[in-house]
C-alpha positions as CSV (number, residue, x, y, z in Angstrom):
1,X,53.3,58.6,-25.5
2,X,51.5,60.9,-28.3
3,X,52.6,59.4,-30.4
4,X,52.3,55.6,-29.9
5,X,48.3,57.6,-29.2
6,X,47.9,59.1,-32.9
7,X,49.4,56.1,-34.9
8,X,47.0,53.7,-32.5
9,X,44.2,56.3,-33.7
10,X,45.2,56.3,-37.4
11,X,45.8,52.8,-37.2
12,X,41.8,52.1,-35.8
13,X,40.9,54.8,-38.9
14,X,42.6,52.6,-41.2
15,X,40.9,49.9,-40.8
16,X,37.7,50.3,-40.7
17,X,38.6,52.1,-43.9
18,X,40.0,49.0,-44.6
19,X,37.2,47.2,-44.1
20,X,34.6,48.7,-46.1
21,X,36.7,48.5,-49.3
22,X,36.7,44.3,-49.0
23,X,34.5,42.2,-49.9
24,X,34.6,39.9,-46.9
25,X,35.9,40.2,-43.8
26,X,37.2,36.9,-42.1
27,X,36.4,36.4,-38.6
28,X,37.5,33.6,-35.9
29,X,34.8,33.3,-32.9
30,X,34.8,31.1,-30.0
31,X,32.6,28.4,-29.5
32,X,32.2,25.8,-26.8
33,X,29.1,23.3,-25.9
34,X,26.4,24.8,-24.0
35,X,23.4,23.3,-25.3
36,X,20.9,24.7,-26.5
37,X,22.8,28.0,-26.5
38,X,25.7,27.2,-28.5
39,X,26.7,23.5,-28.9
40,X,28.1,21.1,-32.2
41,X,25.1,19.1,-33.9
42,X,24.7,15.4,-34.7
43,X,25.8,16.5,-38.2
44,X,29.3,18.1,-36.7
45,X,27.9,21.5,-37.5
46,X,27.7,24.9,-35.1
47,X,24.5,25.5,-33.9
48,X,22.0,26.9,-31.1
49,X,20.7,30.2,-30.0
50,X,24.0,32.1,-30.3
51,X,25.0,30.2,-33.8
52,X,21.6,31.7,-35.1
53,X,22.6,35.1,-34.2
54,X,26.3,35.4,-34.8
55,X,25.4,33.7,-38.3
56,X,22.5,36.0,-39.1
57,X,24.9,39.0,-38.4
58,X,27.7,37.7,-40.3
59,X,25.2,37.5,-42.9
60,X,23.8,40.6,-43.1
61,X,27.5,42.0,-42.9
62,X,29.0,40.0,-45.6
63,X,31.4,38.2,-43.4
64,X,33.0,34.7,-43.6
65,X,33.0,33.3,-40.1
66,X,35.6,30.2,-38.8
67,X,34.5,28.6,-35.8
68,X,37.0,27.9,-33.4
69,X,35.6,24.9,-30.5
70,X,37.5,24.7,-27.7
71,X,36.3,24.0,-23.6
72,X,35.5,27.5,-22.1
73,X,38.9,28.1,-20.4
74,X,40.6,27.8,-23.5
75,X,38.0,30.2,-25.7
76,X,38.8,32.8,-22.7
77,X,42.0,32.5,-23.4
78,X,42.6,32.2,-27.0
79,X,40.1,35.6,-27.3
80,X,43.0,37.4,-24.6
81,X,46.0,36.4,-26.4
82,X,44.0,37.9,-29.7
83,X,44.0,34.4,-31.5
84,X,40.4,34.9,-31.9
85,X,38.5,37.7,-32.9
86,X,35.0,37.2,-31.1
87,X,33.5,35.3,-28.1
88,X,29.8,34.4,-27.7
89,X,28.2,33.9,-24.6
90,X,30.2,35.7,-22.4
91,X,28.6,37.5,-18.4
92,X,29.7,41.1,-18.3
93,X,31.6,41.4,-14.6
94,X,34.2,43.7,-13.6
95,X,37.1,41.5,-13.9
96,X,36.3,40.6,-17.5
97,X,36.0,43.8,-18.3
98,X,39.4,44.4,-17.6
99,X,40.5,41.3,-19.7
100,X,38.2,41.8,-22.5
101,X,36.0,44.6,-24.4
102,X,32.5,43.6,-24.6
103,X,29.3,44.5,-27.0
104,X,26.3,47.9,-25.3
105,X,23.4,45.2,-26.2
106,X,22.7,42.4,-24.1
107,X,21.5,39.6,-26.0
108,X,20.2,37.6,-23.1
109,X,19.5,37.8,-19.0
110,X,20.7,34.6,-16.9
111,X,21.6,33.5,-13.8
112,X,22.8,30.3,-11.9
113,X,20.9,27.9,-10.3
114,X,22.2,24.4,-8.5
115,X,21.5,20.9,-9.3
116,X,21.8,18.1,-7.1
117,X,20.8,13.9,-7.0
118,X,17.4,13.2,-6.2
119,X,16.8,12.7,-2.8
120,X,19.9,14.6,-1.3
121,X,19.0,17.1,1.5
122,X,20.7,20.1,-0.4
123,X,18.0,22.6,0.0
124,X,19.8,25.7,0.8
125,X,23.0,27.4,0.9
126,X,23.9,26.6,4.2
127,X,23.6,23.0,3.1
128,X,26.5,23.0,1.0
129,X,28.4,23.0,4.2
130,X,31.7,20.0,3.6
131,X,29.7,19.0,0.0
132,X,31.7,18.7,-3.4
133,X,30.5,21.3,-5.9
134,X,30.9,21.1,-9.1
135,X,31.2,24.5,-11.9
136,X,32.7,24.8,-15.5
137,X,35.8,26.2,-15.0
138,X,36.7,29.9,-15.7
139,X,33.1,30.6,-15.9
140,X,31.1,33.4,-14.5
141,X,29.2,30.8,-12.4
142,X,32.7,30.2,-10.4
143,X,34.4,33.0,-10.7
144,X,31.9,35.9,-10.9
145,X,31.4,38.8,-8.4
146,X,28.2,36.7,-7.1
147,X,29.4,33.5,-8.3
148,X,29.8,30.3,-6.4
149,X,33.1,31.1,-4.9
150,X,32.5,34.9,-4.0
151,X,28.9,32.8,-2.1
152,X,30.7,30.4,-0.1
153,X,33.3,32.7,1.1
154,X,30.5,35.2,2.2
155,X,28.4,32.9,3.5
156,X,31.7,31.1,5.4
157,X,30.4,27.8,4.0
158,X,33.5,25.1,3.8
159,X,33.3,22.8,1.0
160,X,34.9,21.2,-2.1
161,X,34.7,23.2,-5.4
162,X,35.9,21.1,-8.1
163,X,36.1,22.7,-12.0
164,X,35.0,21.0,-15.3
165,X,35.3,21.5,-18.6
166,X,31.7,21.4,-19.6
167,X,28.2,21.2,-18.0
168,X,27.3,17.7,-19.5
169,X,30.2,16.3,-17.6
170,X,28.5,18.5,-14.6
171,X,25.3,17.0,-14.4
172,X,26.5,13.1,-15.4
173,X,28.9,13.1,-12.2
174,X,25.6,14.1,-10.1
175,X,23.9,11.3,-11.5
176,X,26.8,9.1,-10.9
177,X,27.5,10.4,-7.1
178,X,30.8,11.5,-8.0
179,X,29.8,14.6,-6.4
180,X,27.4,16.4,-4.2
181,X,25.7,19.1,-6.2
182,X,26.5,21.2,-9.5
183,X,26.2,24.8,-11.1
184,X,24.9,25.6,-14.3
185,X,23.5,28.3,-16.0
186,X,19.1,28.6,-16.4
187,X,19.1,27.4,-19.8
188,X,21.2,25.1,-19.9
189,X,19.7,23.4,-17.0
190,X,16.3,24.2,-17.7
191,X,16.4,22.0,-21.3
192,X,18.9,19.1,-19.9
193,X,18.0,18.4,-16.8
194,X,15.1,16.0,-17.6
195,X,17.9,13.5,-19.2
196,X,19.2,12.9,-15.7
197,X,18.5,12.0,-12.4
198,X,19.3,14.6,-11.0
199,X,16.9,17.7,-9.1
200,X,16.8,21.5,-9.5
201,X,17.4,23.4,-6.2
202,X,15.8,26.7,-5.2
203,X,19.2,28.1,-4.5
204,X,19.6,30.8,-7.6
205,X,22.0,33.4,-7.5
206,X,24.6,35.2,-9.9
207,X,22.2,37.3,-12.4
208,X,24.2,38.2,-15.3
209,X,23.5,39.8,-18.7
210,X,25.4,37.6,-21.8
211,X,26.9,39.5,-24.4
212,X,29.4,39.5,-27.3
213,X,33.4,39.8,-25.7
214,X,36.0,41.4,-28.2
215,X,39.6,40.7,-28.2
216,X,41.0,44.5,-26.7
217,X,44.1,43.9,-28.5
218,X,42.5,44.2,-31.7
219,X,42.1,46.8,-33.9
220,X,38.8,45.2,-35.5
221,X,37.3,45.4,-32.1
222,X,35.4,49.2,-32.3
223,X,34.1,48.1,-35.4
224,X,32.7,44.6,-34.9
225,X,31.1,46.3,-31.4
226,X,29.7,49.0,-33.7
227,X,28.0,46.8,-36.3
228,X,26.9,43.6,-34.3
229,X,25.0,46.4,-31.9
230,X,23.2,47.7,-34.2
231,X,22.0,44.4,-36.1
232,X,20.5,43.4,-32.2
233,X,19.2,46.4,-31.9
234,X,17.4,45.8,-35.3
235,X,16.6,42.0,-34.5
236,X,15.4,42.9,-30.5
237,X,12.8,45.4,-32.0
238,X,11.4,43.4,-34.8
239,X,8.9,40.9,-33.4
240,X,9.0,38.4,-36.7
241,X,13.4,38.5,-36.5
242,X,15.7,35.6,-36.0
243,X,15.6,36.7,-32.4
244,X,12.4,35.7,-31.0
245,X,12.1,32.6,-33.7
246,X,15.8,31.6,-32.2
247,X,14.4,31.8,-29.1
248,X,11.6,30.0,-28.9
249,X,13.0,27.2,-31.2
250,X,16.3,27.0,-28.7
251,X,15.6,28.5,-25.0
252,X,11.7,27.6,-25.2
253,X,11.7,24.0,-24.9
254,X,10.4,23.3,-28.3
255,X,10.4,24.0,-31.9
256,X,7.0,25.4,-33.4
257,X,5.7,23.3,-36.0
258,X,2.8,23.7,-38.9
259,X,1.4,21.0,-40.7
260,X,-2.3,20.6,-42.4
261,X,-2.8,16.7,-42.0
262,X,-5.9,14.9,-43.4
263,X,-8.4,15.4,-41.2
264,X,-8.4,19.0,-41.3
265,X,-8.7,18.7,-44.8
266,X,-12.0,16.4,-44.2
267,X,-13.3,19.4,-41.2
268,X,-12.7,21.6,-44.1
269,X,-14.9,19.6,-46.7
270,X,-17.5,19.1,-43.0
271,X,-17.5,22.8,-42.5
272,X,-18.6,23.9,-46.1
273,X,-21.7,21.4,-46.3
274,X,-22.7,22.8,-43.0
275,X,-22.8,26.7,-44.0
276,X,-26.0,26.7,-44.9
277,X,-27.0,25.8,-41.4
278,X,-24.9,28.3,-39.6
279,X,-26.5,30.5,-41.8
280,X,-29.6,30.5,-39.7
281,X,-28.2,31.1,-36.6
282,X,-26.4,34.0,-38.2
283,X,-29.3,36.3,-36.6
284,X,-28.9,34.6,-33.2
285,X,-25.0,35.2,-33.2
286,X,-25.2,38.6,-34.4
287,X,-27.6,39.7,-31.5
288,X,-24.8,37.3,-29.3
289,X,-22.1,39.8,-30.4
290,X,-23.8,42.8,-30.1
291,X,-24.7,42.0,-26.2
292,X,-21.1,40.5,-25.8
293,X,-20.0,43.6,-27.2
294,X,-22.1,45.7,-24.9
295,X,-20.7,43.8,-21.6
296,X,-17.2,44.1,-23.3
297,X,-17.3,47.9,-23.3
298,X,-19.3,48.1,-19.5
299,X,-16.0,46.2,-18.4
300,X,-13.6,48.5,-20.3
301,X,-15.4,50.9,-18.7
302,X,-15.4,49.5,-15.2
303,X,-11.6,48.7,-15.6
304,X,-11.4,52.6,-16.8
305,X,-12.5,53.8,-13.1
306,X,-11.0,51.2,-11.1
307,X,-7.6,52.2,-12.7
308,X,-8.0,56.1,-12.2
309,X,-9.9,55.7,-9.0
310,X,-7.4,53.4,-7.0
311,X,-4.8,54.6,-4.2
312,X,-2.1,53.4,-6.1
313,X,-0.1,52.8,-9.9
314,X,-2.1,49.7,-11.7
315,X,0.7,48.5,-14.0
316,X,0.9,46.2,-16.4
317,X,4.5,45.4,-18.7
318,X,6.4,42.6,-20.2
319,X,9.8,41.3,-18.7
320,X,12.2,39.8,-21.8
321,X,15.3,37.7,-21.1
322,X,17.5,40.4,-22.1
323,X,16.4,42.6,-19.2
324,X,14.1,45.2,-21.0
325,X,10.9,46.1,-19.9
326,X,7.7,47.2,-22.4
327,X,4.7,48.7,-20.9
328,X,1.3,47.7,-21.8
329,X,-0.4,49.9,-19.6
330,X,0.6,52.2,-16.8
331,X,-2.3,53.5,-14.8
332,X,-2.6,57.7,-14.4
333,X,-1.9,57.6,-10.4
334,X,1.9,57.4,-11.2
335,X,2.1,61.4,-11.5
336,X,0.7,61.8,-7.8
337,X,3.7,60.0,-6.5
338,X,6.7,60.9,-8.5
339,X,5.0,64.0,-10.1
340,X,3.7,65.0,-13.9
341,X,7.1,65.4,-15.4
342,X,8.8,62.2,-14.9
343,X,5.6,60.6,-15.1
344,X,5.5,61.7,-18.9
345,X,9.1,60.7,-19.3
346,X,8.6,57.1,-18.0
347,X,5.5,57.0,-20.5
348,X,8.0,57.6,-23.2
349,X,10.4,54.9,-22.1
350,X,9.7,52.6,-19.1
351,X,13.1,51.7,-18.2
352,X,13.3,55.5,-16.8
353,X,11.0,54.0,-13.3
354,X,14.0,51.9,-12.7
355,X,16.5,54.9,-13.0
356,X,14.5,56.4,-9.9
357,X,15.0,53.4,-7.7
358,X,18.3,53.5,-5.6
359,X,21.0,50.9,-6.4
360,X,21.0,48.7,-2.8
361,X,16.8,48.9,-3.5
362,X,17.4,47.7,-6.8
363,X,19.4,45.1,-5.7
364,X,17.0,44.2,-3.5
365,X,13.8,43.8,-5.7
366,X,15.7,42.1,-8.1
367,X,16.7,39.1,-6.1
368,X,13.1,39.6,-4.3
369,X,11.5,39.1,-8.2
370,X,13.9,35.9,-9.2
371,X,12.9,34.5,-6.2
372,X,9.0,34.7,-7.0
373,X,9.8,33.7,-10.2
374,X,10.9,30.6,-9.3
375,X,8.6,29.7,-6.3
376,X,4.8,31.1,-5.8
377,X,5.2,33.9,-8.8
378,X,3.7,36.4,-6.6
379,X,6.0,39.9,-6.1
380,X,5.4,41.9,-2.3
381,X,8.6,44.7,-1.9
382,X,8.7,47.4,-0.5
383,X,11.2,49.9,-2.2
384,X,12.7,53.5,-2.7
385,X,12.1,56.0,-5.6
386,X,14.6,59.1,-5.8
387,X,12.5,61.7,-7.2
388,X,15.1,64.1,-6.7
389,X,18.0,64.7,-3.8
390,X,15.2,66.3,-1.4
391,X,12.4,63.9,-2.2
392,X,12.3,60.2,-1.4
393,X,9.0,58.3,-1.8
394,X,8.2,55.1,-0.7
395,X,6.3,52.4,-2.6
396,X,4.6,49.4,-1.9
397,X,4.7,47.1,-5.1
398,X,2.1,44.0,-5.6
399,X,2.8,41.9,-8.6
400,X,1.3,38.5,-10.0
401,X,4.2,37.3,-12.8
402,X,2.6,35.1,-15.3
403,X,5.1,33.3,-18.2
404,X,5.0,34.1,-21.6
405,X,6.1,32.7,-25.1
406,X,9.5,33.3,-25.7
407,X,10.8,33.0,-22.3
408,X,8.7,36.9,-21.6
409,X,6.9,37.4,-18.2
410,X,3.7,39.1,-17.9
411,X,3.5,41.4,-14.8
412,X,0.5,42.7,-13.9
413,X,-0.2,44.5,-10.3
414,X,-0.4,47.9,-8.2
415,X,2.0,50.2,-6.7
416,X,1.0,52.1,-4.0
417,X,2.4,55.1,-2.0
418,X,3.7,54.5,1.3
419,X,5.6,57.5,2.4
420,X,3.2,58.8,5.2
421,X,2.9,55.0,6.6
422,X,7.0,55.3,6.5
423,X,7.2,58.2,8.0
424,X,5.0,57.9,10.8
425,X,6.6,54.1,11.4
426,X,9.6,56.0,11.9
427,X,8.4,58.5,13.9
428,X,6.7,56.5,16.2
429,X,10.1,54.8,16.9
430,X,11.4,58.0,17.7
431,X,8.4,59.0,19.8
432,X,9.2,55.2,22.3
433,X,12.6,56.5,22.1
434,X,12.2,58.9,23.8
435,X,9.9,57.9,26.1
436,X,12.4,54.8,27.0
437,X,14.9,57.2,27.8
438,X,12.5,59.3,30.0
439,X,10.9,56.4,31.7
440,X,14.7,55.4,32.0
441,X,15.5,58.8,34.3
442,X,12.4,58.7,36.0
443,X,13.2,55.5,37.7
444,X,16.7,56.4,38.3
445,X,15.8,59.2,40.5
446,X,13.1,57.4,42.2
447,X,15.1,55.2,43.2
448,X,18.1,57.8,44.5
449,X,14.8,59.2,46.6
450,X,14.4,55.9,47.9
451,X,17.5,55.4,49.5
452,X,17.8,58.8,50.8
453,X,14.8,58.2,52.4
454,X,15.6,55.1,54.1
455,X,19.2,57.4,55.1
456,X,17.0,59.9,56.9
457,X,14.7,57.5,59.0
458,X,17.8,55.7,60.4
459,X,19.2,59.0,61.7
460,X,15.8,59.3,63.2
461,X,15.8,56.5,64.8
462,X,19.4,56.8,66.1
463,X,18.2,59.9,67.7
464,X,14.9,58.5,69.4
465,X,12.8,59.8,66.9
466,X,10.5,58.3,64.6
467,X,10.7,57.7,61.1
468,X,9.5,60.5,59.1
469,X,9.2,58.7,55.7
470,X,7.0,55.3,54.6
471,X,9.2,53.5,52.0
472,X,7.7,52.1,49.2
473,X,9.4,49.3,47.8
């Protein structure tokens, strides 16, 4: 066994030493259609928001890249049985992980939503009761730990689930009442649904972070995970990368577009002859700016108090589709709750608040958030933070979630500490507890009294006496 270990180890060693003495390094990855994510253009050629990554990294790494189309059953399998060496698009569960080795960086955050026809009374799960059901098969929408399967069995909901090899074929047997309702991942539904007659339901479920999967019979794997980590690393923190363009240009909805047609050029020529005017009012503006600027820094300043004043955490971050958070301002009330130290150290990285949160709480607020996100946008949870194994606070969190560029969510609200509230709740409970149980006994042994009572006034009678006791009943 230690040895099949060491010449496994030297053979890794080998080649990645292997590796950086070519020139090029000839890859076979997976591809399937998912539009806009990864599908095959009118010209025949690769493309989407995956193509414009894996291609930018194979760039920057000097490697030649085959594409290798195939339905998404068959990419799962080839990348098993090692006949390809990389796999886009692929939900991180359990099971697959077991199967398949899979990239640290998460290049995007989805979930599932289902589609039915328009008009059909499908409106939640329940209603999917003896209904045919339509998912691409082998996918993390069917088979995953949330995914439609694990749902209806949970939920003991009966009905047909019927597998297909893409989502296209999905949504045109909705529109053709071949079946009842379909699953498909957010964006793919969120760009094709409009080219059929078909509805979006509010039933979402199955949130899953896509990442690079790895053959774990190859050798190449540790490597490829090494480098294509750090190039998103490098693309996710640079603002101008082939990340957010890709994005917006793919999982957006549209394609940004500059263009100078004539008649800007003529507002141009407009603008100059009218200088000399503006010029006059220059004075007027100037005085404009100056009281503008005045009320600007009265506000700053009323924010300033408000914030530090406030029972509560104002907070203020952006959400991206990979799942990372980046504050744009965290109020000073956070230290009062959780205390100065970790205070600090969630200033330094915010994604150390949701460290502190306990994992059936986090659970919790997460399918609380996508649910808000897709109806009223409005966030009210209540939730645990695990300050440390003696101390457990509990917050209150109000959020307003307002859509971004770039698929990014603004959230902007308070936090507030609700311990003492929590506490006393639950001692109150205990408190009618305890006076149900006494109230309990008291009338048990009034009404033992009772009857004894009633015993010793027919002994009184039977001896021609008379009854010593009034019963109250």
């Amino acid at each position: 066994m230690k040895t099949r270990m060491i010449i496994t180890f030297f053979l890794i060693i080998f080649s990645i030493y292997s590796l950086a003495a070519n020139e090029k390094l000839d890859l076979k990855i997976g591809t399937y259609e998912n539009s806009p994510k990864i599908f095959t253009d009118e010209n025949g050629k690769i493309s989407g928001f995956w193509a414009d990554i894996t291609k930018y990294i194979a760039g920057q790494e000097d490697w030649e890249i085959e594409w290798v189309h195939g339905n998404w059953d068959q990419c799962l399998q080839r990348l098993e049985k090692n006949e390809i060496d990389i796999m886009v698009d692929v939900g991180l569960t359990p099971s697959r992980q077991e199967r398949f080795a899979f990239s640290n960086e998460t290049l995007l955050l989805s979930w599932t939503r289902i589609y039915k026809k328009e008009g059909s009374d499908i409106h939640t799960i329940l209603d999917l009761e003896g209904k045919k059901i339509a998912g691409l098969k082998g996918s993390f929408d069917l088979e995953g730990p949330e995914g439609l399967r694990a749902v209806t069995k949970k939920f003991e909901i009966d009905c047909e689930i019927i597998e297909m090899e893409d989502y296209l074929k999905i949504f045109q047997a909705i529109e053709n009442s071949e079946i009842d309702a379909g699953i498909t991942d957010k964006d793919f539904g969120n760009i094709n649904d409009i080219n059929f007659n078909i509805e979006k339901t509010p039933i979402i479920f199955q949130p899953a972070h896509m990442q690079f999967a790895f053959s774990k019979d190859s050798n190449l794997a540790p490597y490829l995970m090494k480098r294509i980590d750090a190039r998103i690393k490098e693309i996710k923190h640079d603002k101008n990368s082939i990340y957010y363009s890709s994005m917006d240009k793919y999982l957006s909805g549209h394609e940004k577009i500059t263009f100078f047609p004539l008649w800007i050029k003529i507002i141009i020529a407009i603008i100059i002859c009218l200088i000399v005017i503006v010029l006059i009012f220059d004075f007027i503006l100037r005085r404009q700016v100056v009281k503008k600027t005045a009320q600007l820094r009265k506000s700053e300043e009323q924010f300033r108090l408000f914030v530090e004043n406030v029972p509560g955490v104002v907070s203020i971050y952006n959400w991206y589709p990979d799942g990372h958070r980046e504050c744009i301002y965290q109020g000073p009330g956070l230290k009062d709750i959780i205390g100065e130290e970790l205070a600090k150290k969630i200033d330094r990285d915010p994604d150390e608040y949701i460290k502190l949160i306990p994992e059936e709480d986090f659970k919790a607020l997460d399918e609380v958030s996508l649910k808000a996100l897709e109806t009223n946008k409005h966030l009210d949870c209540e939730y645990r933070l695990k300050v440390d194994d003696s101390n457990i606070k509990w917050v209150r969190a109000l959020f307003s979630m307002i859509p971004q560029e770039n698929g990014v969510i603004l959230w902007q609200g308070i936090i507030y500490d609700i311990t003492k509230h929590k506490r006393a709740v639950e001692e109150l409970k205990k408190r009618m507890k305890e006076l149900e149980i006494f109230n309990d006994a008291t009338v048990d042994r009034e009404l033992v009294l009772n009857k004894t009572r009633k015993e010793i006034n027919e002994l009184l009678k039977e001896l021609g006496k008379e009854p010593k006791y009034d019963i109250v009943e």
